[in-house]
C-alpha positions in Angstrom: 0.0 0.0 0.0 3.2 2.5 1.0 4.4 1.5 -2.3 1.6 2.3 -4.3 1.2 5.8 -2.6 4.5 6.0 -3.7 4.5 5.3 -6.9 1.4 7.9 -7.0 2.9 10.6 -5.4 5.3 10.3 -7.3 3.3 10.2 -10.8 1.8 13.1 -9.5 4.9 15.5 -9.3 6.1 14.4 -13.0 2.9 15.6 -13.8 2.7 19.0 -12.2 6.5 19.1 -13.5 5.2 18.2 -16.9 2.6 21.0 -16.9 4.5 23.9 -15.2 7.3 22.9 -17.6 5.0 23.2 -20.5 2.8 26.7 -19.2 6.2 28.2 -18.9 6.8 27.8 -22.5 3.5 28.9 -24.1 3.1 32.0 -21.7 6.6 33.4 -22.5 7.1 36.8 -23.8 9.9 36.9 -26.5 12.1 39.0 -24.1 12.1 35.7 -22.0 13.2 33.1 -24.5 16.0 35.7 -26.1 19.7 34.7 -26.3 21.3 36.2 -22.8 17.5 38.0 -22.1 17.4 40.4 -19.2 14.6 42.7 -18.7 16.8 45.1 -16.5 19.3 47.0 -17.9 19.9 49.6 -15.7 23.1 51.3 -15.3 24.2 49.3 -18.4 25.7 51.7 -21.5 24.3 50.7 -25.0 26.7 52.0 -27.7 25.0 52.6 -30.6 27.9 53.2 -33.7 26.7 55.5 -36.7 28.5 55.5 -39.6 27.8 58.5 -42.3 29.1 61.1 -44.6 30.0 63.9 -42.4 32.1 65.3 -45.1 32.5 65.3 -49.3 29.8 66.2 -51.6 26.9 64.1 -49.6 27.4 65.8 -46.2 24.0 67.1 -45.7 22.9 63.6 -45.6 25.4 62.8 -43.1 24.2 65.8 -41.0 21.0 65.2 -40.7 21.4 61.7 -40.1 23.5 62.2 -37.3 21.5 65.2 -35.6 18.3 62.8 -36.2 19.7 59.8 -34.4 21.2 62.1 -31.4 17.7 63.6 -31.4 16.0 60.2 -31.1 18.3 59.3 -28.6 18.1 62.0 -26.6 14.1 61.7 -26.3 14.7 57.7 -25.4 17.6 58.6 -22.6 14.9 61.7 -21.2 12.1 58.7 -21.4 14.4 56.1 -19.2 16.6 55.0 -21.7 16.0 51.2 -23.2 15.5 49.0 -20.7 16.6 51.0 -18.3 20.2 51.5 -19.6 21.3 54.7 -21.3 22.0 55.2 -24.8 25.5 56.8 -26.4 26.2 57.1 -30.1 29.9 57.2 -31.5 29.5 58.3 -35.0 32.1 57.3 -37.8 32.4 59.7 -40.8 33.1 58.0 -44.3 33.3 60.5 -46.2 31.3 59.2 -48.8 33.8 56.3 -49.6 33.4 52.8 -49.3 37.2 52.6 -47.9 36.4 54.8 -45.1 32.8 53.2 -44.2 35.4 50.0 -44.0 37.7 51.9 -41.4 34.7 53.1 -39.7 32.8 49.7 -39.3 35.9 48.5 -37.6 36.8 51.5 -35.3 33.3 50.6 -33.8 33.7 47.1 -33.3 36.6 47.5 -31.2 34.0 49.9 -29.1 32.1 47.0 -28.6 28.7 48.8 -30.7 25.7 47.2 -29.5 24.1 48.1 -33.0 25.2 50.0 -36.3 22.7 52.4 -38.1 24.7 53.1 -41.5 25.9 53.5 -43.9 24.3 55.9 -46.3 25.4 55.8 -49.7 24.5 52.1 -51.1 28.7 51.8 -52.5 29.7 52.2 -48.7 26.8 50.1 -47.4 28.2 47.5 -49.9 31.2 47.8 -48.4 30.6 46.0 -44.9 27.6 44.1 -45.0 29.8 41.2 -45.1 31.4 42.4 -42.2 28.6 43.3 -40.3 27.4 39.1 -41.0 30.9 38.0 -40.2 31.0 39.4 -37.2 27.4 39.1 -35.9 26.6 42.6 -35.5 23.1 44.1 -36.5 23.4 46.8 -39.2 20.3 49.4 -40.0 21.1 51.2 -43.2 18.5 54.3 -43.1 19.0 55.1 -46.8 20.7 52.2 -49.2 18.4 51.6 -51.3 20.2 49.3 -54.1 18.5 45.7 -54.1 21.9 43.7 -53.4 21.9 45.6 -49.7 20.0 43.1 -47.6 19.3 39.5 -48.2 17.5 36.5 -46.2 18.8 35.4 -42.4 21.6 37.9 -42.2 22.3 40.7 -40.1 21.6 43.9 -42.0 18.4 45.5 -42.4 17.1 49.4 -43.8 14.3 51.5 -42.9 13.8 52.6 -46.5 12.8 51.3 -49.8 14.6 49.7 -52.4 15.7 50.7 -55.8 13.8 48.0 -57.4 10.5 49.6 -55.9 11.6 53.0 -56.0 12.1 52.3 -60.1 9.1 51.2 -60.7 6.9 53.7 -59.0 9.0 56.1 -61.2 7.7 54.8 -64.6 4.3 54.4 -63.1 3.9 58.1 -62.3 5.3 58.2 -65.3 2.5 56.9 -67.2 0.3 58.5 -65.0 1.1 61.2 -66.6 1.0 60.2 -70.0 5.0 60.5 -70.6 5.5 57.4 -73.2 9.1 58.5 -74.1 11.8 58.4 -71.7 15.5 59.6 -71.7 18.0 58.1 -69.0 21.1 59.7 -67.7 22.8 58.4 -64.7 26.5 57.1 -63.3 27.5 54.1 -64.7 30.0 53.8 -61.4 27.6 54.4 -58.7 25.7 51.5 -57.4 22.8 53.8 -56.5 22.6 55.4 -60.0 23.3 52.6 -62.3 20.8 50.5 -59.8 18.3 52.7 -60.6 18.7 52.7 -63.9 17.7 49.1 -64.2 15.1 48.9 -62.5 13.4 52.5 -64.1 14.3 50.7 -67.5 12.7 47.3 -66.4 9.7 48.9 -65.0 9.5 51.0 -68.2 9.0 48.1 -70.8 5.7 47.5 -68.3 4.4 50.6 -68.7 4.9 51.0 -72.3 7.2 53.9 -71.7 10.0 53.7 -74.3 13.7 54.4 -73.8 14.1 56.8 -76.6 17.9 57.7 -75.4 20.5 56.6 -72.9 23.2 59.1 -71.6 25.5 58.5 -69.2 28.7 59.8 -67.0 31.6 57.3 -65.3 30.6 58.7 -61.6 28.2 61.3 -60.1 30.9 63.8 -59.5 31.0 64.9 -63.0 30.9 68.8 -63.9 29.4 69.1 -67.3 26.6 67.1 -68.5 25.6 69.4 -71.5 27.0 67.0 -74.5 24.7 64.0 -72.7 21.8 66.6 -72.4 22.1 67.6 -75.7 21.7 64.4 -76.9 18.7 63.6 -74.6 17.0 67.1 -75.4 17.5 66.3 -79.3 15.7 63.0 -78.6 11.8 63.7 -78.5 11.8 62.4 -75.1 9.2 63.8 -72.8 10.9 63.0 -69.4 14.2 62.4 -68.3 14.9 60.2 -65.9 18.4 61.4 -64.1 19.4 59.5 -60.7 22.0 61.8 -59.2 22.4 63.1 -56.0 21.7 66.8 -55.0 24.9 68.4 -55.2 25.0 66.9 -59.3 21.2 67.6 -59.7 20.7 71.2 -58.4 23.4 73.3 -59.8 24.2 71.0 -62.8 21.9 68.6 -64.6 18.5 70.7 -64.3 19.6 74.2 -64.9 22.0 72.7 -68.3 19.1 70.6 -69.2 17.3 73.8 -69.7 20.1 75.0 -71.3 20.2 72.3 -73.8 16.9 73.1 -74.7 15.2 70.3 -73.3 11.9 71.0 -71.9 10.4 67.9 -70.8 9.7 66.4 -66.8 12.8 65.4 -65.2 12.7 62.7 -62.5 14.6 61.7 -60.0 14.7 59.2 -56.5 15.6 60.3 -53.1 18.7 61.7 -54.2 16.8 64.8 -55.1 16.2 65.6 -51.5 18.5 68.6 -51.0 18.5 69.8 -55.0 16.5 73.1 -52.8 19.7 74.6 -50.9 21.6 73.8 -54.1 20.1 75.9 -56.7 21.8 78.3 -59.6 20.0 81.1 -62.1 16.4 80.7 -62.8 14.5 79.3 -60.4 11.7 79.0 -63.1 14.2 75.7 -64.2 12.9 73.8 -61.6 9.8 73.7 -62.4 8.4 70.6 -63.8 11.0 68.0 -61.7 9.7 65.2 -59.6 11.1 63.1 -57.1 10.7 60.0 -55.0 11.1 60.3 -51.4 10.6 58.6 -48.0 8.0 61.3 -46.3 6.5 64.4 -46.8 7.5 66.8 -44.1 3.6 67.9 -45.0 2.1 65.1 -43.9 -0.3 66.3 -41.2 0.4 62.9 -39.3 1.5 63.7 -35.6 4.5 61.4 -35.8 5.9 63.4 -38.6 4.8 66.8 -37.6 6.7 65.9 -34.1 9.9 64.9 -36.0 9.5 67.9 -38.0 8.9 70.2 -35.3 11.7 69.0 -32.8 14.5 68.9 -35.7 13.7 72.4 -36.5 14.0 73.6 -33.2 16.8 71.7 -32.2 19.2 72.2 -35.7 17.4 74.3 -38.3 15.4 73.8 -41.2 18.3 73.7 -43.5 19.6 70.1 -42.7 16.2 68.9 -42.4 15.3 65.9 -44.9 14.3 62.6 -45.3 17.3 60.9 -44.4 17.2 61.9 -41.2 14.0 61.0 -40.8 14.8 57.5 -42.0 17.8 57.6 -39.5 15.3 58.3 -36.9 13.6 55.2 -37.3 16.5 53.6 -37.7 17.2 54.2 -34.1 13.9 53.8 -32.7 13.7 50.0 -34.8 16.6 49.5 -32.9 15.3 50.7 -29.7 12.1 48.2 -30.0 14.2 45.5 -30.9 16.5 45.6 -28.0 13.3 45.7 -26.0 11.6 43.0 -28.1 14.6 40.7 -27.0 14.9 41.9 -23.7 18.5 41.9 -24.2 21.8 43.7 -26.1 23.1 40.0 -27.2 23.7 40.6 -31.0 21.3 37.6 -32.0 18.2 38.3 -30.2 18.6 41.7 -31.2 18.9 40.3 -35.0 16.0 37.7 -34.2 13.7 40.8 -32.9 14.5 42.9 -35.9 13.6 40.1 -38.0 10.1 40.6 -39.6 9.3 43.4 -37.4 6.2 45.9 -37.6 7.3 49.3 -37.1 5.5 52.8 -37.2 7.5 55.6 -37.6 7.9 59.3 -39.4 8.5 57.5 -42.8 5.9 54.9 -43.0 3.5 51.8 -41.1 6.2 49.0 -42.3 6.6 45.6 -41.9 10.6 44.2 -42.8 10.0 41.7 -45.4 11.9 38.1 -44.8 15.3 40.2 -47.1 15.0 42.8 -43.9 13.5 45.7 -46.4 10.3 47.2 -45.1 7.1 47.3 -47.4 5.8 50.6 -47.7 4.7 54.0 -50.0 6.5 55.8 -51.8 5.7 60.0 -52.1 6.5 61.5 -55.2 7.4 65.4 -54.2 8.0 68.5 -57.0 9.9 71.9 -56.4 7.8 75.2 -56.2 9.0 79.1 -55.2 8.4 80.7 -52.2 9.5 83.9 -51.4 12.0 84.1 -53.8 13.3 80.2 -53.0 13.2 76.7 -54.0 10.7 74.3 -51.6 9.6 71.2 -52.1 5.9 70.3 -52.4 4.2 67.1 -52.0 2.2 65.7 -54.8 0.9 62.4 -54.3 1.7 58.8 -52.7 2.6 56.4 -54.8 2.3 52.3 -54.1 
């Protein structure tokens, strides 16, 4: 009879065991189950490294980048921090070369960088995403858009769009608009230009748009586009399509397209952010240019107004653009992901990031299973206001 007791009791407690064991499991929060989870951070550092163009030809990018990430930082450290632990950037300046994003990528791994938002320009992106798997550390690009950037189970991810997507809403505004004859001009060097160009020319073909000419220059630093313009404006085309950055776009290619006598639309990507504060002659040149971009600082949305209204006051209006509002994210992704994992160990950080819903100043997003979020695109113009260039918001596209 003892025996049987026993044997009952003892029954019993594998059971309970069993069932704790197993109500553990299914009522676990993420944070719980992640690599080297712990809910409590406090008085812990987290080092987040930032790696940008803070000087060359794309430094307003890098600028607002930076100022937006210090910004979102600061509001997290005034709201407690992440987790309870405080937050420090160490930001890395490439110069807008893939050799220096190198040198910058590894000057923050021997800081021991819980996370890396960066880099900007796709070439210096390029440039250590191999790194960044090698070594197990989670990268956020804010603004590489070219395809090859992110791919499946790795540890790089963006808060913006991709060329491919980015392309292709191009041509369909495009038709929108009844423009059936296209012109190209772009870099054949840069990965960001020469990206876009294939995927503007794939989406094209769907569209019946046809590619009546094809210009180009061996990097976006050129001078003097007016031989390639020339060409394009003799063509019959009624837009050009012309993936530059600013400091090309602004006080080169649309005031000697005008020049050249070519009076069509002229397109561009995100690139174009910027072309404003880099303006020559006529203003009246500008007219009739149209732009993909990440966010309209006119959306009425209290996210982006917020963003809007804190950069302003903090830095200015004049580094303000969507870069930095894509950085922001960037750093608040970050920020929910460390909290989704309950943890700074670099693989539940990458596990959290992994398919997450995010919704910040540039977009409701969802990261598909590459790490690129899914979201609109808004197509932006130029207008004059008081005797300067602004940019207008003209529709969302996608």
């Amino acid at each position: 009879m003892k025996m049987k007791r026993l044997i009952a009791f003892l029954l019993s407690l594998v059971m309970v065991l069993a069932f704790a064991a197993c109500g553990s499991k299914d009522d676990a929060k993420p944070s719980d189950n992640a690599a080297g989870g712990d809910s409590d951070l406090s008085g812990q550092t987290i080092l987040i490294g930032n790696i940008t163009p803070m000087t060359g030809a794309q430094a307003a990018y890098g600028t607002a980048i930076t100022n937006s990430i210090q910004m979102a930082i600061d509001e997290i450290n005034e709201a407690g921090g992440i987790l309870g632990a405080t937050v420090e950037l160490s930001s890395k300046d490439d110069q807008g070369t893939p050799a220096e994003a190198v040198s910058g990528f590894n000057a923050l791994l021997s800081e021991d960088v819980t996370a890396i938002i960066g880099a900007c320009l796709s070439s210096c992106t390029s440039a250590i995403t191999s790194l960044a798997d090698d070594e197990g550390v989670v990268l956020i690009t804010p603004s590489s858009t070219a395809d090859s950037i992110t791919t499946e189970d790795d540890y790089v991810f963006r808060s913006c769009f991709k060329d491919s997507f980015q392309g292709e809403m191009v041509a369909a505004y495009a038709a929108e608009q009844g423009w059936t004859k296209a012109a190209i001009l772009y870099a054949t060097g840069d990965t960001y230009s020469s990206g876009l160009r294939d995927s503007f020319e794939k989406a094209a073909d769907q569209y019946d748009i046809e590619i009546v000419c094809e210009q180009s220059t061996s990097d976006t630093g050129a001078v003097d586009f007016s031989s390639q313009l020339a060409t394009i404006a003799a063509s019959g085309a009624d837009v050009l399509f012309a993936p530059y950055y600013y400091d090309a776009v602004g006080p080169k290619i649309i005031p000697q397209a005008r020049e050249a006598g070519f009076t069509g639309a002229i397109m561009g990507c995100d690139g174009f952010d910027g072309t404003q504060d880099y303006t020559t002659g006529d203003l009246s040149a500008y007219e009739n240019v149209f732009f993909t971009n990440h966010y309209s600082p006119e959306d009425p949305s209290e996210t982006v107004q917020h963003y809007v209204t804190a950069y302003t006051d903090k830095y200015g209006s004049e580094s303000l653009n969507a870069l930095g509002a894509l950085a922001y994210d960037a750093m608040y992704m970050l920020k929910q992901a460390i909290e989704t994992a309950g943890s700074i160990d670099h693989d539940a950080i990458r596990d959290a990031t992994s398919g997450m819903h995010y919704v910040g100043v540039t977009g409701d997003m969802t990261l598909d299973e590459s790490g690129t979020p899914e979201k609109s695109v808004a197509i932006m113009s130029f207008a004059q206001a008081d005797g300067k260039l602004v940019q207008k918001f003209v529709t969302t596209q996608g």
